[in-house]
C-alpha positions in Angstrom: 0.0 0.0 0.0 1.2 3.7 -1.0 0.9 6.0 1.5 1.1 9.9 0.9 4.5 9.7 2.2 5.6 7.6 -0.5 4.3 9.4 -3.8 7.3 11.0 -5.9 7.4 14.0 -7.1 6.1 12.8 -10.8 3.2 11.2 -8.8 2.3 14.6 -6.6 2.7 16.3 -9.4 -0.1 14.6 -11.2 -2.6 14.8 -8.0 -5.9 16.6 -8.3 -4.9 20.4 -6.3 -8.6 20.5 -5.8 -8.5 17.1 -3.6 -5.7 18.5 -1.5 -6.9 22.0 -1.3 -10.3 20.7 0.3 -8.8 18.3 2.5 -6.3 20.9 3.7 -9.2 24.0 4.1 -11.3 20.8 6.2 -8.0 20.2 8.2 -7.9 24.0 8.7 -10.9 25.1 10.0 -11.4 22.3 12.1 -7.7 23.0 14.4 -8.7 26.4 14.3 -12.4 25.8 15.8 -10.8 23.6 17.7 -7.8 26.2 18.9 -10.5 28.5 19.5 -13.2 26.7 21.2 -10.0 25.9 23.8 -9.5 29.7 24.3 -13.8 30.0 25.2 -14.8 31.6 21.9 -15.9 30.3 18.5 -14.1 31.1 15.0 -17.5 32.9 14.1 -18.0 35.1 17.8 -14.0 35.7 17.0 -15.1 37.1 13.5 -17.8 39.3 15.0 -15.8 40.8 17.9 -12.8 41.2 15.1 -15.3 43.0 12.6 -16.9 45.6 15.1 -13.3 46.5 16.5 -11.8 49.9 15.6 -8.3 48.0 16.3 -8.6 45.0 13.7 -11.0 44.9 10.9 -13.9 47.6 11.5 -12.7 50.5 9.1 -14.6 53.0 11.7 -15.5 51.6 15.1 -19.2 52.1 14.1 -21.9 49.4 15.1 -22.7 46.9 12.8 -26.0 44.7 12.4 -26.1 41.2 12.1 -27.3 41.7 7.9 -24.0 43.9 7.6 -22.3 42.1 9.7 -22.9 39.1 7.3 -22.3 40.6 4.3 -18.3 42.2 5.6 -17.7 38.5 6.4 -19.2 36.9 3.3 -16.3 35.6 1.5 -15.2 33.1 5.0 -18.6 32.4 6.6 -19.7 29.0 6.7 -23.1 27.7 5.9 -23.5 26.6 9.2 -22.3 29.7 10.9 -25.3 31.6 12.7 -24.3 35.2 13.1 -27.7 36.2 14.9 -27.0 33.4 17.5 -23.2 33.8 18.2 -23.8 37.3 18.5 -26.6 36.9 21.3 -24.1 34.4 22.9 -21.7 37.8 22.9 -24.4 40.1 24.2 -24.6 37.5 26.8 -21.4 37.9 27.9 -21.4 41.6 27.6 -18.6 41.2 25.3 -21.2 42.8 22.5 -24.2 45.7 22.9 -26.8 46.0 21.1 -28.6 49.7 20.5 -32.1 50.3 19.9 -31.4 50.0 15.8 -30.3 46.5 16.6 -26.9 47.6 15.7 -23.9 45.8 17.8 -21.0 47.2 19.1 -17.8 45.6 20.6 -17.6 46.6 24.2 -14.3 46.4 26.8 -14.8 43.0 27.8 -15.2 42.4 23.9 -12.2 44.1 22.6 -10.3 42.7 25.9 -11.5 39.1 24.8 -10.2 40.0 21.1 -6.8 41.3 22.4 -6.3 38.1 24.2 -7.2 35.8 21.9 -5.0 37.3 19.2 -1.9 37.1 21.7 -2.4 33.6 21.2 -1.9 33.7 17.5 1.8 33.3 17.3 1.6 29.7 18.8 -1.3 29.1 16.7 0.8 29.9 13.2 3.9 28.3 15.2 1.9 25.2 15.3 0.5 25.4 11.4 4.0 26.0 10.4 6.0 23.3 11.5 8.3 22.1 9.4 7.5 24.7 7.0 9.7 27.5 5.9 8.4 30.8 5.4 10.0 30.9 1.6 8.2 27.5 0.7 4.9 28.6 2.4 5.2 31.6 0.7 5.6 29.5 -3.1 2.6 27.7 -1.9 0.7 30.9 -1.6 1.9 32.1 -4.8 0.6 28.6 -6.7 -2.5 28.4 -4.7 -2.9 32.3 -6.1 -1.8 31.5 -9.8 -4.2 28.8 -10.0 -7.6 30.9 -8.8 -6.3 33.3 -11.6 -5.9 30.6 -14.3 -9.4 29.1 -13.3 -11.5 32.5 -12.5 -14.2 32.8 -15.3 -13.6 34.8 -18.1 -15.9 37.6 -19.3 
C-alpha cells in the first residue's frame, strides 16, 4: 500500500490540487475551531468581535447589524455559521451591545477578549507551520494564487 509519504514528485505532481486543497481547508478550520473553542470563543463570535473592533477589521468603530455584519464577512462564513445566534451568545457575555437600531457594538470585555485571543496567534501559526519554511509557504501561496487566476471565469 502507497501512502502519501511515498508518492514522488512525478506522482504529486499529477494529483488533483482541488482534492488536496479541500482536505487541507477541512483540516484548517477544524484545528482552528478547535484552537478556538480551547481559548472560550468560536471562529464565528471571534469574526464578529474582530469585525466591530476599531483595532482589527472595523474600518470606523461604528456598530454593525447582524445583515451587515454578514455581508463584511461573506467571503469566509460558513453555511452553518449563525451570526444572529453567536452574536446573542456575545451580548450575553457583555462582550457585544446592542442599541435600539439593533446595531452591535464591541464593548471592553469584547475588545479585551479579542486582544487576548489574538496574543495567542503566534503559537497558533507556530503550530501550522512546523516544518514549513516561510520561503516554501510563501511558493505555496503564490501557486495556490496562480491557479484561482488561471481558473477564474472569463468575461
Amino acid at each position: 500500500m502507497t501512502t502519501d509519504a511515498d508518492l514522488t514528485d512525478a506522482e504529486l505532481a499529477a494529483q488533483p490540487a482541488a482534492y488536496w486543497t479541500g482536505l487541507a481547508n477541512q483540516a484548517l478550520v477544524a484545528f482552528t475551531r478547535t484552537w478556538l473553542a480551547e481559548l472560550g470563543i468560536s471562529q464565528p463570535q471571534y469574526w464578529l468581535l474582530r469585525n466591530l473592533s476599531r483595532n482589527d477589521l472595523s474600518p470606523d468603530g461604528q456598530g454593525m447589524t447582524v445583515p451587515e455584519l454578514r455581508q463584511a464577512m461573506s467571503s469566509y462564513l460558513r453555511p452553518e455559521d449563525d451570526l444572529a445566534a453567536e452574536s446573542e451568545i456575545l451580548v450575553d457575555q457583555g462582550r457585544l451591545t446592542r442599541d435600539e437600531a439593533g446595531r452591535l457594538w464591541i464593548s471592553e470585555a469584547g475588545e479585551a477578549a479579542r486582544v487576548d485571543v489574538k496574543t495567542h496567534v503566534p503559537a497558533f501559526r507556530d503550530r501550522v507551520h512546523a516544518g514549513i519554511d516561510d520561503a516554501d509557504y510563501v511558493t505555496t501561496l503564490k501557486v495556490l494564487r496562480q491557479m484561482l487566476r488561471n481558473t477564474a471565469p472569463t468575461s
